[in-house]
C-alpha positions in Angstrom: -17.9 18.8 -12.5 -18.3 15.6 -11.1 -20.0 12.5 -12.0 -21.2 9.1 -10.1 -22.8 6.4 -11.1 -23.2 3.1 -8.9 -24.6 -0.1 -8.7 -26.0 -2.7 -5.7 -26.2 -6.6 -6.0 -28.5 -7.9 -3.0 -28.9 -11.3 -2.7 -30.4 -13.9 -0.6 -29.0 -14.8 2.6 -28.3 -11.4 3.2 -25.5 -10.9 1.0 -24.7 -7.4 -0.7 -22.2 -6.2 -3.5 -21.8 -2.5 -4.6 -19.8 -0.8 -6.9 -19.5 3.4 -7.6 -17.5 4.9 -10.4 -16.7 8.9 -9.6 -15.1 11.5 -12.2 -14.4 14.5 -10.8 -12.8 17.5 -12.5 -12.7 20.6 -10.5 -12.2 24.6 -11.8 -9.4 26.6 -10.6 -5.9 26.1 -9.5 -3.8 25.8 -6.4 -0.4 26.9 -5.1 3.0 25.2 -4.9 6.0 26.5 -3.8 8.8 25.4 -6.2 11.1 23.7 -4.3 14.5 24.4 -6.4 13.1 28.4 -7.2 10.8 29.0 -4.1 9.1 30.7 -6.2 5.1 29.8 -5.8 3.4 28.3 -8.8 0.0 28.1 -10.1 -1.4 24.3 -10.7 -4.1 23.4 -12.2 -6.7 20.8 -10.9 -6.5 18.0 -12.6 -9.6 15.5 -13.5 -9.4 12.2 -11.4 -11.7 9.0 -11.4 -12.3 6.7 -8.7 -13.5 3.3 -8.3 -14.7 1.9 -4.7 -16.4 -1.4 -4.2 -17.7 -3.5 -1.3 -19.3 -6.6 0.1 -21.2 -7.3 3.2 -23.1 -10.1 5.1 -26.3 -9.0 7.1 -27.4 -11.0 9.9 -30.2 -10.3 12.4 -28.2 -7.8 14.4 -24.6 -8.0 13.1 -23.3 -7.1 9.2 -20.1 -8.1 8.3 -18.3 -5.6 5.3 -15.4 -5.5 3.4 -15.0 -1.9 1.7 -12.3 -0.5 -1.0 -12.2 2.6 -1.7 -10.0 4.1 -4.7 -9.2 0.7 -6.0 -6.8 2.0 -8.8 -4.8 4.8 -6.1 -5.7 7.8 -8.0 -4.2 10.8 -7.3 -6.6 14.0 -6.6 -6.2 17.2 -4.3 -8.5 18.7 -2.6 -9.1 22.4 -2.0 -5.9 24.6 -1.6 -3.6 21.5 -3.0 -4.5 19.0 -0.2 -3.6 15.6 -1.2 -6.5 13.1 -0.8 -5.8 9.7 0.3 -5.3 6.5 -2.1 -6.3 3.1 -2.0 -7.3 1.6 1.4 -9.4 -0.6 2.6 -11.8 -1.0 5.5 -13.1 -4.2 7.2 -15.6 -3.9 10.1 -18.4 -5.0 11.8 -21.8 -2.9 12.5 -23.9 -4.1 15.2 -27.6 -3.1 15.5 -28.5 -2.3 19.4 -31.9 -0.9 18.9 -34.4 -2.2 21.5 -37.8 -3.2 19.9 -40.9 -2.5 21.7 
């Protein structure tokens, strides 16, 4: 099951703000090998919500963003008990290159 729900502040000047909210709780279980038995053990998925947010400036050909994603470091696995990243953050520039006519 999973759930999203966002929202997007644009203002003038180019400004933007957008926050997303995701729950996610997945079926099934995944394997881990006991480390004081070796023996392998079933976990369970467990439900996990995320919170990512950014801000950017758009310009004529440059935009300017500020990105966080996972705000609150949740911790989630993926398929076959891959852990997922936690917080980080991304800052970066986009430039637009596209030739008009």
């Amino acid at each position: 099951h999973k759930l999203t729900a966002s929202a997007t502040l644009r203002s003038v000047g180019g400004f933007e703000a957008n926050v997303r909210l995701v729950y996610q709780h997945r079926n099934g279980s995944y394997d881990v090998v006991n480390s004081e038995t070796k023996q392998v053990d079933a976990q369970p998925y467990k439900g996990f919500t995320t919170v990512d947010a950014g801000i950017s400036h758009r310009g004529k050909y440059v935009t300017q963003f500020v990105e966080a994603t996972n705000i609150g470091n949740a911790k989630s696995f993926d398929f076959s008990g891959l852990e997922l990243p936690g917080r980080w953050i991304k800052i970066g520039v986009k430039v637009d290159l596209t030739v008009a006519d």
